[in-house]
N, C-alpha and C positions, 0 to 999 in steps of 0.2 A: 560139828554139825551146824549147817545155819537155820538160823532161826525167825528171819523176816518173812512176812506174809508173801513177798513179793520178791523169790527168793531170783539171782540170777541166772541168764540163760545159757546153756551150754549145746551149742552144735557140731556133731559127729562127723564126719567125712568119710566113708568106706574109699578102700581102694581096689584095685585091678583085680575081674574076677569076682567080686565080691558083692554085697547087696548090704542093707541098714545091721541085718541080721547078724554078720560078723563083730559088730560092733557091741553086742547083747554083753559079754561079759564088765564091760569096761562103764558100759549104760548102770546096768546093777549098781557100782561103786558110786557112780555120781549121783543116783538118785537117793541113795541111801543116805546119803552125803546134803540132800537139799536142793539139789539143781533141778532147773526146770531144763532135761536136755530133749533135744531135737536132733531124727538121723534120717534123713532121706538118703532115697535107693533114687542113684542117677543110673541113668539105663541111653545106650548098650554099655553097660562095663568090660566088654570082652577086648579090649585092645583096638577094637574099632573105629570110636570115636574118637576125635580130639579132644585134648583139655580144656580146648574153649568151647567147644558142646555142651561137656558137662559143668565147666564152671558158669554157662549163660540160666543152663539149670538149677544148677547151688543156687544164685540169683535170684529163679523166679522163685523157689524155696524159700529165701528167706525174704522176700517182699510180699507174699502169702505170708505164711507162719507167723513171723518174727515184728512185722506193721515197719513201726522206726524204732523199736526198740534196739539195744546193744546188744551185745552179745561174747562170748570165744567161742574157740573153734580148736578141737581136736580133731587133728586129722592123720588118719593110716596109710601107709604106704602110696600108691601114686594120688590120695586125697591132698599128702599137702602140696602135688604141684596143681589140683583143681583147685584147692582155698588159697594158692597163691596167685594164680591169675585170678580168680574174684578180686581177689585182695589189692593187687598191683596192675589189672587191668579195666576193675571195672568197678572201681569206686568203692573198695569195698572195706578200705583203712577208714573210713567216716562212722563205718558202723561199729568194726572190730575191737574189742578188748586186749588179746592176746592171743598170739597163733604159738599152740604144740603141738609139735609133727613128731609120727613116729614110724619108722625107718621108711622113711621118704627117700627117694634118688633124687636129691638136690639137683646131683649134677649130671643126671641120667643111668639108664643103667647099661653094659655091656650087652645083655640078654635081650635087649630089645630089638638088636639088631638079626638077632633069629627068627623073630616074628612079620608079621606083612598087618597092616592096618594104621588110619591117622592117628592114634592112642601111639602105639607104639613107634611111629614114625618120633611124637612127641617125648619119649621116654629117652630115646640113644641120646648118648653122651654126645655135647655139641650141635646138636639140632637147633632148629630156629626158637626153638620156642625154649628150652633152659637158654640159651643166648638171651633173647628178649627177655625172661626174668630176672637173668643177671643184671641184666642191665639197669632194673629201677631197684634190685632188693632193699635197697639201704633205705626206702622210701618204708621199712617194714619194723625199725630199727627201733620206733615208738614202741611199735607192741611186744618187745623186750621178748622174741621167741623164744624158745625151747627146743632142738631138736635132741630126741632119744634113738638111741640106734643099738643094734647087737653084731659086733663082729663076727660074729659066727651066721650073719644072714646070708644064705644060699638065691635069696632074691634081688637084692639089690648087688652087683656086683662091679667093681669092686665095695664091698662092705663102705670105704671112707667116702663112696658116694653120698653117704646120707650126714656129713660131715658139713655143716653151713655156714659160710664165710660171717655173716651179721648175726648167727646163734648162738645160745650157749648149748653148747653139744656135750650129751651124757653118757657114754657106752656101757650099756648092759648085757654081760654075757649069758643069751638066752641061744638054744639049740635050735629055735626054728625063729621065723618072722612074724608071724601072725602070735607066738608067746607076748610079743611086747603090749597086744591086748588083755592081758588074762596076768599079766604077772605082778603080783602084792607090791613088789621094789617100785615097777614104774607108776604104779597108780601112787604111792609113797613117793616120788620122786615131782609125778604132777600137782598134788597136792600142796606141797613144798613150793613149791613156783609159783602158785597161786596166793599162798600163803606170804611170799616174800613180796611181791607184786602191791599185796594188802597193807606191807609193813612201812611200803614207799609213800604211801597214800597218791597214787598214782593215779588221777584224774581218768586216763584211760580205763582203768579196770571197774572202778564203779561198785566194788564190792565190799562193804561195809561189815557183812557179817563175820565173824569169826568162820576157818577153816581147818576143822580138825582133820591131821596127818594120818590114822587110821590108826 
């Protein structure tokens, strides 16, 4: 549990399809936990927009909300390719602590190409825009991510999409993708990383207070 008055901030990232709302199980855990977190609903989430749409949004999110303060960033399925264009497009490794993704299509997904819209234009495997974040990731390398994934995800496909070259990458077999919200292991698995982060005294993370594992 932390204990400082001024405890730190944690921001949420929905993904595709989704709103702040999905995120509610995972919010529970951290508050309970001491984090002041933060989840805005970027809109349209329907595969419409691009991820630099909603990452200009993330943005104006946290330059409202956030002032200059630091922060991480948990992010859900296509949220970590919008906190990684934040992060790697738009200045957004100045502000960041640590980015965990979870079952993100790193490297796009198959299924996007069934779809019609600049979201999912951004999603297919090999597209400009996973290209263009390849290309600076290592720029991300400070914030020592995390990416969790379930080989059994029916969304991301193939599954080792969510597999990230500069991560440490955790496979948890969970039955659907949206479990990797809601399930005791990854919340114990994020904690842990936070926790270790803490143990480096890593000028990045900023977090002083003790992090109980649940």
């Amino acid at each position: 549990m932390l204990t400082k008055t001024k405890q730190p901030a944690m921001l949420l990232v929905h993904g595709i399809f989704d709103s702040s709302s999905v995120m509610k199980p995972l919010r529970r855990v951290l508050d309970s936990q001491g984090f002041r977190v933060y989840s805005p609903d970027l809109v349209p989430c329907d595969g419409s927009a691009s991820i630099s749409t909603l990452a200009h949004q993330l943005e104006s999110f946290i330059h409202t909300h956030l002032a200059d303060e630091r922060f991480s960033i948990i992010a859900f399925s296509m949220g970590g390719l919008i906190a990684r264009y934040y992060l790697q497009c738009l200045n957004g490794t100045a502000r960041a602590q640590t980015l965990i993704t979870l079952g993100t299509p790193h490297n796009g997904s198959a299924l996007a190409f069934f779809r019609i819209g600049d979201g999912f234009r951004d999603l297919r495997q090999g597209s400009a825009l996973i290209r263009t974040l390849k290309q600076t990731e290592d720029t991300l390398r400070s914030l020592n991510p995390l990416s969790i994934y379930t080989p059994f995800d029916l969304m991301i496909v193939p599954y080792t999409s969510s597999i990230w070259r500069i991560a440490k990458n955790v496979s948890v077999p969970l039955p659907i993708h949206c479990g990797l919200l809601s399930s005791p292991k990854v919340h114990r698995l994020i904690f842990s990383h936070l926790s270790h982060l803490q143990s480096l005294n890593l000028p990045a993370l900023n977090i002083s207070q003790s992090v109980s594992p649940l």
